[in-house]
FILUM-745722 format. One line per field, with one value per residue (C-alpha): x, y, z; residue in one letter. Coordinates in Angstrom, 3 decimals, decimal comma. Each point is the difference from the previous one (the first is absolute). Example, Ala and Ser with C-alpha at 12.3 -4.5 7.8 and 13.67 -1.06 7.14 Angstrom:
u [12,300 / 1,370]
v [-4,500 / 3,440]
w [7,800 / -0,660]
residu [a / s]
% end
This chain:
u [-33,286 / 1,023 / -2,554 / 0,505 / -1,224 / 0,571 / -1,017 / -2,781 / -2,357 / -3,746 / -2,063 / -3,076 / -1,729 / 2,962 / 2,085 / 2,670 / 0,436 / 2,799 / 2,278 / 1,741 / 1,312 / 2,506 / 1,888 / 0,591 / -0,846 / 2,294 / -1,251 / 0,718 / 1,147 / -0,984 / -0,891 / -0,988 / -2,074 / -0,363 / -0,366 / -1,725 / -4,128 / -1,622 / 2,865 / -2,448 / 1,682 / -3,774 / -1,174 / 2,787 / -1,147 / -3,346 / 1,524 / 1,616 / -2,649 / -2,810 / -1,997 / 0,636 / 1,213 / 2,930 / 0,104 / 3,144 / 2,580 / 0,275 / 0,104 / 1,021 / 0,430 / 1,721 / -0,349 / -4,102 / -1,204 / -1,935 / -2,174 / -2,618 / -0,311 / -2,930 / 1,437 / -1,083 / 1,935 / 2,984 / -0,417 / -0,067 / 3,471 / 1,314 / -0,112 / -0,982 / -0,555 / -0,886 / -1,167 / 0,605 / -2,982 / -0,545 / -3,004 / -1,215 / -3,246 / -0,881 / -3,263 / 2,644 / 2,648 / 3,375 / 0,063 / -2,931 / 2,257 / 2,427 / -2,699 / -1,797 / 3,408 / -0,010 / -2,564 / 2,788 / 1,473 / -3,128 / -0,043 / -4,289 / -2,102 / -3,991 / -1,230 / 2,149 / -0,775 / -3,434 / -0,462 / 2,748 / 2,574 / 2,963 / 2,781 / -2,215 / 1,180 / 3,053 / 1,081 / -1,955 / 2,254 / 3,209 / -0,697 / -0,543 / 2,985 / 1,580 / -1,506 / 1,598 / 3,457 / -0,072 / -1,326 / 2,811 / 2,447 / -0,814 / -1,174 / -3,893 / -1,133 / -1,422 / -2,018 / -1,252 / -3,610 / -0,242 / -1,211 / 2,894 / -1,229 / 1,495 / 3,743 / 2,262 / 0,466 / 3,208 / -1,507 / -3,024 / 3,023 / 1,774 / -3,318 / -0,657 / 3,290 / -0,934 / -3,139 / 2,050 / 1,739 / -2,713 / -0,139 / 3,742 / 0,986 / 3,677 / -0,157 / -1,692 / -0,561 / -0,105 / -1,251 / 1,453 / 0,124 / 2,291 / -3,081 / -0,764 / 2,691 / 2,694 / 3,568 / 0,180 / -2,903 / 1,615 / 3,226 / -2,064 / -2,113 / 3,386 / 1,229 / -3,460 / 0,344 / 2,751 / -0,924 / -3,107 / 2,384 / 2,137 / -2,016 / -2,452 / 1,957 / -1,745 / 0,722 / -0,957 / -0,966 / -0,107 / -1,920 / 1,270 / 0,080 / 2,307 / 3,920 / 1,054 / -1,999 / 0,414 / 4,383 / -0,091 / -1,853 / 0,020 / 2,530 / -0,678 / -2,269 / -2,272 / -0,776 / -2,979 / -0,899 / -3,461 / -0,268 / 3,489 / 2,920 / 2,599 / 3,009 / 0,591 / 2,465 / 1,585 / -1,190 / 3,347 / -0,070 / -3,846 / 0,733 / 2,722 / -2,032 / -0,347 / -3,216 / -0,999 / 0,795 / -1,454 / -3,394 / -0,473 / 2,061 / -0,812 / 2,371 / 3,488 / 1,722 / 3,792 / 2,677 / 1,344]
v [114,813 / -3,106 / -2,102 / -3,423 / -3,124 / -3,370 / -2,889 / 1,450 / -1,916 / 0,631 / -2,131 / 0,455 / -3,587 / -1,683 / 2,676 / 1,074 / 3,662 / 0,645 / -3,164 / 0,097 / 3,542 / 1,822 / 3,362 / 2,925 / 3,661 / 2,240 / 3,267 / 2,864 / -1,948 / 0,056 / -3,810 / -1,534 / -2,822 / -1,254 / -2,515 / -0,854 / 0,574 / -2,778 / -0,735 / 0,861 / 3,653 / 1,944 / -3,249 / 0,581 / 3,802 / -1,216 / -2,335 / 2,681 / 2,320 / -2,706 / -0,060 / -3,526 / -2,916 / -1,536 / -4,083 / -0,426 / 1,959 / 3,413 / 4,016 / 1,978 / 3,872 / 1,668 / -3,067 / -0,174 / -3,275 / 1,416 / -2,950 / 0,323 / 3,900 / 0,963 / 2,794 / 2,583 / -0,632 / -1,047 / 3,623 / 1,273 / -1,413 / 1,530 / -1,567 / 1,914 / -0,976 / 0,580 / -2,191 / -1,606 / 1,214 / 3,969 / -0,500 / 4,199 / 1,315 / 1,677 / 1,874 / 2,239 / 2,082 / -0,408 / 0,958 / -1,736 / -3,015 / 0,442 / 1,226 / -3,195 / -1,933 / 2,460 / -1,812 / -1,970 / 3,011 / 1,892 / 0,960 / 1,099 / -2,999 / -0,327 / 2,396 / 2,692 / 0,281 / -0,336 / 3,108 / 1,538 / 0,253 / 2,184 / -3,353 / -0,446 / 2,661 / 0,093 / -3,979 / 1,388 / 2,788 / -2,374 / -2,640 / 2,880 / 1,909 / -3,851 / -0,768 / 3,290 / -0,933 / -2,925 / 1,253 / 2,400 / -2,595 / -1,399 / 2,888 / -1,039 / 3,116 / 2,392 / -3,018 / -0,316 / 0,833 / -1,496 / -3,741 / -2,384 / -1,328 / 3,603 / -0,898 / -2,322 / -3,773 / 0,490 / 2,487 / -1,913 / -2,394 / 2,961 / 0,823 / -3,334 / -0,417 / 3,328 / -1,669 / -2,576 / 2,317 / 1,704 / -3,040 / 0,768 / -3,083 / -1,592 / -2,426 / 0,708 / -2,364 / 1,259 / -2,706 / 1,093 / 3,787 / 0,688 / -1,361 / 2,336 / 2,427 / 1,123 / 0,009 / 3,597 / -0,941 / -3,285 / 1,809 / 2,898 / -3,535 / -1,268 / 3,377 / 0,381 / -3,603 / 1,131 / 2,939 / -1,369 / -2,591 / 2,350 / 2,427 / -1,845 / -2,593 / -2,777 / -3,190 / -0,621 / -3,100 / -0,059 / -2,323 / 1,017 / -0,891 / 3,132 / -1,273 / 3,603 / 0,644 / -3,459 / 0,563 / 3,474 / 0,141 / -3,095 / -1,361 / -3,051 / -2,327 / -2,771 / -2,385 / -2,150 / -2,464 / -1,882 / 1,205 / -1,926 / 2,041 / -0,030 / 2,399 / 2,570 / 2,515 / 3,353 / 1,682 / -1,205 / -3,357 / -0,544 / 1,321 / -2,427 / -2,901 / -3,078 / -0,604 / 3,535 / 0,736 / -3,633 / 0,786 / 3,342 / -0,567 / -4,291 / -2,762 / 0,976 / -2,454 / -0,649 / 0,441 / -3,749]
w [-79,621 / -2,026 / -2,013 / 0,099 / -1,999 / 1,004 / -2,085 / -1,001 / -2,614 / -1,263 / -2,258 / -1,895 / -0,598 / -1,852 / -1,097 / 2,412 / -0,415 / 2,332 / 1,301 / 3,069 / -0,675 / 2,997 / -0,160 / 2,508 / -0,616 / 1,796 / 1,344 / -1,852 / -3,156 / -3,378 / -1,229 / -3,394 / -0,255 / -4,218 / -1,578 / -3,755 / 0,083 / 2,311 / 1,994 / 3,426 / 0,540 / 0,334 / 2,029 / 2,752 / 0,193 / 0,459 / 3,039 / 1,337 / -0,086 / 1,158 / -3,344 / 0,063 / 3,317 / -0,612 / 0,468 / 1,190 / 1,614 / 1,618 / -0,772 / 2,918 / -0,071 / 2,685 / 1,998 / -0,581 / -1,680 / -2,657 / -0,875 / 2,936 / -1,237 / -2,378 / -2,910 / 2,031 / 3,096 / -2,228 / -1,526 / 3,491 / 0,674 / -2,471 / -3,558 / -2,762 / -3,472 / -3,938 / -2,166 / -3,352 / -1,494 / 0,811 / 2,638 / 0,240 / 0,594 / -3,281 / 1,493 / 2,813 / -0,585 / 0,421 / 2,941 / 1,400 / -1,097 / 2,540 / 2,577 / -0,131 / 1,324 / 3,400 / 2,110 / 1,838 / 1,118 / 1,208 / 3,914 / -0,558 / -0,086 / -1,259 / 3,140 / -0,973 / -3,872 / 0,814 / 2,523 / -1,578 / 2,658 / -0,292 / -0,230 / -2,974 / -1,861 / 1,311 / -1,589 / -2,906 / -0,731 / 1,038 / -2,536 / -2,329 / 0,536 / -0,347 / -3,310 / -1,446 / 1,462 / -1,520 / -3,583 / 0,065 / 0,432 / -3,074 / -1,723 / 0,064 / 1,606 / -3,295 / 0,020 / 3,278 / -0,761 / -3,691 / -0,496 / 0,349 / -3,856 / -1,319 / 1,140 / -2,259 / 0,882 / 1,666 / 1,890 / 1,102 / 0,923 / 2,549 / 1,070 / 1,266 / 1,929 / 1,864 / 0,915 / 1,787 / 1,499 / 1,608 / 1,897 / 1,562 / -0,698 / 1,299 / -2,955 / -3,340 / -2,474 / -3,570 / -2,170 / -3,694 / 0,062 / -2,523 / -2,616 / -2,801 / 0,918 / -2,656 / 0,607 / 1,401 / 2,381 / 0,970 / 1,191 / 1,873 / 1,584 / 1,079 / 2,268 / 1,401 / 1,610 / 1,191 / 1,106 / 1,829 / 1,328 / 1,621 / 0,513 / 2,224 / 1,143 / -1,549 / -1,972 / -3,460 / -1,592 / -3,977 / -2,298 / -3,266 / -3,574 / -1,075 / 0,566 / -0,104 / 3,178 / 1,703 / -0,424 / -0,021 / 3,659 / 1,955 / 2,352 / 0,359 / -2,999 / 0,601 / -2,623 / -0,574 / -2,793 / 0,142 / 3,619 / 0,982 / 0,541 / -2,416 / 1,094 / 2,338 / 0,601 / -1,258 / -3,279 / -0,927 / 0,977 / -1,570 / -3,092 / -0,770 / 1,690 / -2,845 / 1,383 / -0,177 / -3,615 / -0,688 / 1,803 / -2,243 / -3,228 / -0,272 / 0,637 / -0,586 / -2,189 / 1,147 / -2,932 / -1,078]
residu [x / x / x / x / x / x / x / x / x / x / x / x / x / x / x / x / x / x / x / x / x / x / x / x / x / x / x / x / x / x / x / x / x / x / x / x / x / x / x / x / x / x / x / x / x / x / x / x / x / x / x / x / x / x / x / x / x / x / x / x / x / x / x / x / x / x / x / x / x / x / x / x / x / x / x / x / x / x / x / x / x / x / x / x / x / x / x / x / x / x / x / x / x / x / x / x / x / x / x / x / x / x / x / x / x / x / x / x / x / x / x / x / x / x / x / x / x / x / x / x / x / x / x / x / x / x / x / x / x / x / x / x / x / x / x / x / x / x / x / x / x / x / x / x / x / x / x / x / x / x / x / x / x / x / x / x / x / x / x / x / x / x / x / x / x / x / x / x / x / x / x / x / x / x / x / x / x / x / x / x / x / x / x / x / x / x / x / x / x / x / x / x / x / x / x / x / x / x / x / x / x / x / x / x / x / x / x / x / x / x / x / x / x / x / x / x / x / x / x / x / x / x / x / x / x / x / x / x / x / x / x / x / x / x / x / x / x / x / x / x / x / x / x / x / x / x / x / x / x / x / x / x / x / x / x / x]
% end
């Protein structure tokens, strides 16, 4: 399922966060979307996932215009997400962190939880035996009954992408995960995206600050500067992009 972005631009009063911004997500690719900090790169992940309505232009998923779509819905069809700022509910465990992202794929409704109906119990152990998958993948599951504060920052960060996968999402959206991580837990970051990538056949979009993630990983690089875009292309390509290396490093003066 492809995500795609045409001419897409948001405002807030004056300011013009994103400006008439396009690019295509492949399915099952891995895709980088950077730029320096305020370029607009968290304010298109809230357009995608229908935090905010875009002005102008169009994000279609699968060939579903997304903009009619509350968040909810949007999450139904299949976008997941994290978030710059680790968003978990301190008062549950670690596992009630990923069982709070199941409701979406519940077959009981109200009736059923309330007289206690045997489909009850039966999604309850599902999601259950889901959320311990998912810990084991990324090695979360000693933990699975402790308070998420008791786990390091970059694993707070891995515990927050499983929540989005709880979701079984086709595309997730992991707005800088690589944040607070050491170089050891950057490279393990970079084979679980892939993993999760090929494992379940989903497509990954990256906002990251961490260039050993962002060329180690993605296929494919998006770059924004004060919400216009600014190059796009290979890691290759990007990296050796004047305006790129401009846009992060200052003007480039040319030898005389």
């Amino acid at each position: 399922m492809d995500l795609v972005l045409e001419h897409v631009s948001k405002s807030f009063g004056g300011l013009k966060a994103v400006a008439n911004v396009s690019f295509t997500v492949k399915g099952k690719s891995i895709f980088g979307l950077i730029g320096p900090n305020g370029a607009g790169k968290t304010t298109v992940f809230n357009l995608i996932t229908g935090v905010y309505k875009h002005d102008q232009g169009s994000i279609v998923f699968g060939g579903k215009d997304l903009r009619p779509l509350k968040p909810a819905r949007i999450a139904e069809a299949g976008i997941g997400r994290t978030f710059q700022n680790i968003r978990l509910f301190s008062q549950l465990t670690v596992i009630e962190n990923l069982l709070v992202a199941c409701e979406l794929q519940k077959r009981a409704h109200l009736a059923a939880a309330i007289l206690r109906l045997p489909v009850h119990y039966e999604d309850e152990a599902a999601m259950y035996q889901r959320a311990m998958e998912l810990l084991r993948v990324f090695d979360l599951h000693d933990a699975a009954e402790e308070p998420p504060t008791s786990l390091s920052y970059g694993n707070q960060r891995r515990l927050e992408i499983a929540r989005a996968m709880m979701l079984e999402p086709k595309l997730l959206l992991l707005d800088e995960p690589a944040a607070g991580m050491n170089y050891g837990e950057a490279e393990g970051l970079k084979t679980q995206i892939r993993w999760l990538r090929d494992t379940f056949d989903l497509s990954v979009v990256l906002v990251e600050h961490n260039m050993q993630v962002v060329m180690g990983v993605c296929e494919d690089i998006h770059v924004l500067d004060h919400g216009e875009t600014i190059a796009h292309g290979t890691p290759e390509v990007v990296r050796q992009d004047p305006k790129v290396l401009a846009a992060y490093l200052g003007e480039v003066e040319e030898a005389s």
